[in-house]
DSSP file (Angstrom, degrees, kcal/mol; ACC not computed):
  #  RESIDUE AA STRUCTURE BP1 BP2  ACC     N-H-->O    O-->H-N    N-H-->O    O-->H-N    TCO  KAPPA ALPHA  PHI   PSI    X-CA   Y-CA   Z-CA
    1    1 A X              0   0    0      0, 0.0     2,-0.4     0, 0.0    50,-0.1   0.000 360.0 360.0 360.0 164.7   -2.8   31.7  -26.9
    2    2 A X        -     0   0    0      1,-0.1    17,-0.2    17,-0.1    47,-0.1  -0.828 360.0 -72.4-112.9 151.1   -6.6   31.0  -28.1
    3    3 A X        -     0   0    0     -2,-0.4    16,-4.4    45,-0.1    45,-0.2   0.013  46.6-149.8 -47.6 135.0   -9.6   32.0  -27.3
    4    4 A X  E     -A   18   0A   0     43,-2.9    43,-0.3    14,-0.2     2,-0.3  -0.394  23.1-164.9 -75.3 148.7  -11.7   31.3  -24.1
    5    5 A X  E     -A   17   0A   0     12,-0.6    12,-5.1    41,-0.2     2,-0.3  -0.760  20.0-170.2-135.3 118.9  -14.8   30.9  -22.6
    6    6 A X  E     -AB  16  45A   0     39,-3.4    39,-3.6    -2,-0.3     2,-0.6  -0.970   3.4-167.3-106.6 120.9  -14.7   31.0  -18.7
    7    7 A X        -     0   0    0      8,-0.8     2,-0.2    -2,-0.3     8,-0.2  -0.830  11.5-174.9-120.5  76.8  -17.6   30.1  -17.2
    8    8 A X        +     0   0    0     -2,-0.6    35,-2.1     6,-0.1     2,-0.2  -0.468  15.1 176.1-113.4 164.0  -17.6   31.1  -13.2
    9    9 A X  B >   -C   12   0B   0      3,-0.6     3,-0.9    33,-0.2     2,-0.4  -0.915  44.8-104.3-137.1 130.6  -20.2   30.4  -10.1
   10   10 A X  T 3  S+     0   0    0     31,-0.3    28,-0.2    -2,-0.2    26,-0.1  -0.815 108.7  16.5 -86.5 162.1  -19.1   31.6   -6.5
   11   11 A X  T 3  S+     0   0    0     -2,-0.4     2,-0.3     1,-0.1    -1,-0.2   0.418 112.0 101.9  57.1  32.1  -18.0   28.7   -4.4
   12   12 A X  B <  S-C    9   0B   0     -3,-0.9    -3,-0.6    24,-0.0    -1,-0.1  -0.971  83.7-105.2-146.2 118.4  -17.7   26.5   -7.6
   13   13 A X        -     0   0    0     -2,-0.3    -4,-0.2    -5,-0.1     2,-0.0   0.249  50.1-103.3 -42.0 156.6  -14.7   25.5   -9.5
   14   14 A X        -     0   0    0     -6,-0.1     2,-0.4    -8,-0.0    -6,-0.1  -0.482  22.8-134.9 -65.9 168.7  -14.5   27.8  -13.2
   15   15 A X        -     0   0    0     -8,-0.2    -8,-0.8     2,-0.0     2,-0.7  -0.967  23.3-165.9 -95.0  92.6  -15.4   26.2  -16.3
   16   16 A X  E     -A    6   0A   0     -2,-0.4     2,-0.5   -10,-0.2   -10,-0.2  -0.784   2.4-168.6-112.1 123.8  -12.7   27.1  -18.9
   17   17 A X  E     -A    5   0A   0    -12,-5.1   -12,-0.6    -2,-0.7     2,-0.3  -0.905   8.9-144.9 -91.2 134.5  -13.6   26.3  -22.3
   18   18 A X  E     -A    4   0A   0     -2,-0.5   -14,-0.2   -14,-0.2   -15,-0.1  -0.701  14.7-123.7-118.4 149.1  -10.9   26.4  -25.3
   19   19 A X        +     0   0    0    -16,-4.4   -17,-0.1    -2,-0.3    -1,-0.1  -0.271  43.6 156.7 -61.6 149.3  -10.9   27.4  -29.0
   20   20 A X        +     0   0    0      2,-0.1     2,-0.2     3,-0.0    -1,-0.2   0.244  35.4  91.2-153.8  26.4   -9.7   24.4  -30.7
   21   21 A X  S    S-     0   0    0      1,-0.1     6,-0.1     6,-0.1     4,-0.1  -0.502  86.5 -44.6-104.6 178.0  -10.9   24.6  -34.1
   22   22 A X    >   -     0   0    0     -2,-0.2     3,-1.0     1,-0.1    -1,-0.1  -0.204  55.4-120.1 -52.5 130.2   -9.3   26.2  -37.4
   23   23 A X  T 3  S+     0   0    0      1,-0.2    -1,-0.1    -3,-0.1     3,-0.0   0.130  93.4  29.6 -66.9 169.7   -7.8   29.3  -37.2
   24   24 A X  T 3  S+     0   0    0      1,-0.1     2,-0.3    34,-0.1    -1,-0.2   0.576 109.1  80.3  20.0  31.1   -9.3   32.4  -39.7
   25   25 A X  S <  S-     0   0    0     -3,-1.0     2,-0.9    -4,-0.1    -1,-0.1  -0.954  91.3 -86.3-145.9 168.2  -13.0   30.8  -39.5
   26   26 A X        -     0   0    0     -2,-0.3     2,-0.3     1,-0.0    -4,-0.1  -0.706  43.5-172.5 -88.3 117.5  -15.9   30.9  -37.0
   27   27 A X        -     0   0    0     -2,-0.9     2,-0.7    -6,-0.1    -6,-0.1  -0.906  16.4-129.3-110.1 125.4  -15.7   28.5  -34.5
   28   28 A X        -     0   0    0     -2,-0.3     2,-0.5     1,-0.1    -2,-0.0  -0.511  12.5-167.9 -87.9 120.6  -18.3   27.5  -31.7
   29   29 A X        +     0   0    0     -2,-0.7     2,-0.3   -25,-0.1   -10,-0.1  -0.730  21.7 159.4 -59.4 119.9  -17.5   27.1  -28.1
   30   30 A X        -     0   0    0     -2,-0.5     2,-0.3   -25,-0.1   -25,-0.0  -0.900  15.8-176.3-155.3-177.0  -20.2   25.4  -26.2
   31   31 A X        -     0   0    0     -2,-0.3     2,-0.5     2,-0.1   -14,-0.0  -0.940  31.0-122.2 173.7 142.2  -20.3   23.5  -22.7
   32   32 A X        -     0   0    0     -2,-0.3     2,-0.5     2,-0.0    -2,-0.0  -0.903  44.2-179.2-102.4 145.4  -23.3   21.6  -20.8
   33   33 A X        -     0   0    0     -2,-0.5     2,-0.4     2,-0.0    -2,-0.1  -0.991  24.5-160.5-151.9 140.6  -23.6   23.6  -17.2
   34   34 A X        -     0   0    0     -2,-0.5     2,-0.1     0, 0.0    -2,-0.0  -0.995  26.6-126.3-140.5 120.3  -25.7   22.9  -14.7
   35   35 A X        -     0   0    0     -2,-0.4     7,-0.1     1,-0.1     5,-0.1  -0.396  22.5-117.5 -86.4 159.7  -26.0   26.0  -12.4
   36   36 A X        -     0   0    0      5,-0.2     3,-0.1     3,-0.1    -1,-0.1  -0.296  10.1-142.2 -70.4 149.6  -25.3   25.6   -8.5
   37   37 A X  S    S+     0   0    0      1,-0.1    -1,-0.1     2,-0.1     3,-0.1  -0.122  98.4  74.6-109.2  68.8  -28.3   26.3   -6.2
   38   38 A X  S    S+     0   0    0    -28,-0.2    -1,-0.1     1,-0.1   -28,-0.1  -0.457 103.0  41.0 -46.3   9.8  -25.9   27.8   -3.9
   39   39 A X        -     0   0    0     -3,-0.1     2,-5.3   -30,-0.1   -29,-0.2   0.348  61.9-157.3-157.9  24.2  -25.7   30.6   -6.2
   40   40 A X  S    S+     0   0    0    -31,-0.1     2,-0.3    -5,-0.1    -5,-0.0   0.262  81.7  46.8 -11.1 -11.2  -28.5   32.8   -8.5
   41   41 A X        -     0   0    0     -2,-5.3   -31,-0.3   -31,-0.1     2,-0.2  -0.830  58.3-165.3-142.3 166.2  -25.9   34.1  -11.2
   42   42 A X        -     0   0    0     -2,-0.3   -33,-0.2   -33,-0.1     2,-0.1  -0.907  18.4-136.4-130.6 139.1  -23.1   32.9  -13.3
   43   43 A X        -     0   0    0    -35,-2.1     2,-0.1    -2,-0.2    -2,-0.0  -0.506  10.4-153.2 -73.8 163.5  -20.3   35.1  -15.2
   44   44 A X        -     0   0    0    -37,-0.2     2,-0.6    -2,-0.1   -37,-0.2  -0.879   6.7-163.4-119.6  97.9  -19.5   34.2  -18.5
   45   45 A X  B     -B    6   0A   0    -39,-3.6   -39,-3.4    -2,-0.1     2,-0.7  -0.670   8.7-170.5 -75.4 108.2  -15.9   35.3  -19.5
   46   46 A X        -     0   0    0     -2,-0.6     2,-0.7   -41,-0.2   -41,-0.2  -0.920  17.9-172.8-117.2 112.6  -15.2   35.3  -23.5
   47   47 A X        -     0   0    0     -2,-0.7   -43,-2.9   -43,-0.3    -2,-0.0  -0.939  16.3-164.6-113.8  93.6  -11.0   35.9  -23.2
   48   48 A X        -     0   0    0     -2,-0.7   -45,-0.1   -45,-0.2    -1,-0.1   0.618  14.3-159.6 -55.1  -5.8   -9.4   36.6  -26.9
   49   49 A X        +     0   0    0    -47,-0.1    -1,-0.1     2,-0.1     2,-0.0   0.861  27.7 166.3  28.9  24.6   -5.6   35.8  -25.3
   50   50 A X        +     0   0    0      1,-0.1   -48,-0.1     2,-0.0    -2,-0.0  -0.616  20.0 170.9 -57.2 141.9   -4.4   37.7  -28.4
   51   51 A X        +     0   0    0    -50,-0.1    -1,-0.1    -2,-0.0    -2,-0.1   0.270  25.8 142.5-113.1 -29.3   -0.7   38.4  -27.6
   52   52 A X        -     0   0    0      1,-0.2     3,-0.1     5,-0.1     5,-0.0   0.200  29.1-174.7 -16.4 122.9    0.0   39.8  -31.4
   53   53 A X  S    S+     0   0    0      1,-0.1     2,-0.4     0, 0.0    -1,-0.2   0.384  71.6   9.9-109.4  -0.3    2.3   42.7  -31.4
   54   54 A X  S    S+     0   0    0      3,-0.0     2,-0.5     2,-0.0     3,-0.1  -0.940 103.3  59.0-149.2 167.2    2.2   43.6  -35.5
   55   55 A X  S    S-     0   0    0     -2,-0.4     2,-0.0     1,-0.1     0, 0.0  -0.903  89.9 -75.2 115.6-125.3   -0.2   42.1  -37.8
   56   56 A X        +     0   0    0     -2,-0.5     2,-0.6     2,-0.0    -1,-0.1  -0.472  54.9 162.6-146.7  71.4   -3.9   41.9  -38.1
   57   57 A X        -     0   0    0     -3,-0.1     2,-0.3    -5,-0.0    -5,-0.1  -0.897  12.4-174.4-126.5 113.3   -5.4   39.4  -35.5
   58   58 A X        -     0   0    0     -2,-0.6     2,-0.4    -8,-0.0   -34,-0.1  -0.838  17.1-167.4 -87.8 135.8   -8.6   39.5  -34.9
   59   59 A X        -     0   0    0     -2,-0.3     2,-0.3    -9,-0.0   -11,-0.1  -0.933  16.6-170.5-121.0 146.9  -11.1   37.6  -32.3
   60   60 A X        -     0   0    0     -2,-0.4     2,-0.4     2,-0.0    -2,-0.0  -0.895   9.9-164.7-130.9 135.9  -14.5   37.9  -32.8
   61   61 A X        +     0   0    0     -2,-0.3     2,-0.3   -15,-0.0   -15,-0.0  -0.896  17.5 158.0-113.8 150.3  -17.8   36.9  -30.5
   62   62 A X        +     0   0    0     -2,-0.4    -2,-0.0     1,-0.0     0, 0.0  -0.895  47.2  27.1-174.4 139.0  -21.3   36.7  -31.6
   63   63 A X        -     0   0    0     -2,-0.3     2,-0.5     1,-0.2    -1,-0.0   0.861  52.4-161.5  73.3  40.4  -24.1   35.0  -30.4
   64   64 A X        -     0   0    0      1,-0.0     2,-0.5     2,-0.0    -1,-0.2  -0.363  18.4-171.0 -56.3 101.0  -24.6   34.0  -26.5
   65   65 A X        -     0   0    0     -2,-0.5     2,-0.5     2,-0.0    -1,-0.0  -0.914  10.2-179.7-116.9 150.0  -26.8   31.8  -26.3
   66   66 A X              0   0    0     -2,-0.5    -2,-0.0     1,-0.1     0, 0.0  -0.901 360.0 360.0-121.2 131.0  -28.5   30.3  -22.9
   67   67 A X              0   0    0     -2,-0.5    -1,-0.1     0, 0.0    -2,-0.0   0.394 360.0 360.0-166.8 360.0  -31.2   27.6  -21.9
């Protein structure tokens, strides 16, 4: 499966973003979000889904950025 970003609020549906770019290279996830004011906080969930039982597969994160 490919990599995630879940982006959750209480009382507010998730936000699931999905990798959908080239495979062995760095690829950017990114999302417009406009926070609830029902709420003060949001998670951010970065989910590799690696399933790989032999091999070398790596998923990698870098660089949360917010504003």
């Amino acid at each position: 499966a490919l990599p995630q970003m879940i982006i959750k609020q209480p009382s507010q549906s998730d936000r699931t973003i999905t990798d959908i770019g080239s495979t062995a290279t760095w690829n950017v996830l990114t999302d417009t979000f406009t926070q609830s004011a029902s709420s003060d906080f949001v998670i951010v969930e970065l989910a590799s889904n690696n399933t790989a039982t032999s091999g070398s597969y790596g998923t990698f994160f870098d660089n949360l950025n917010v504003s």
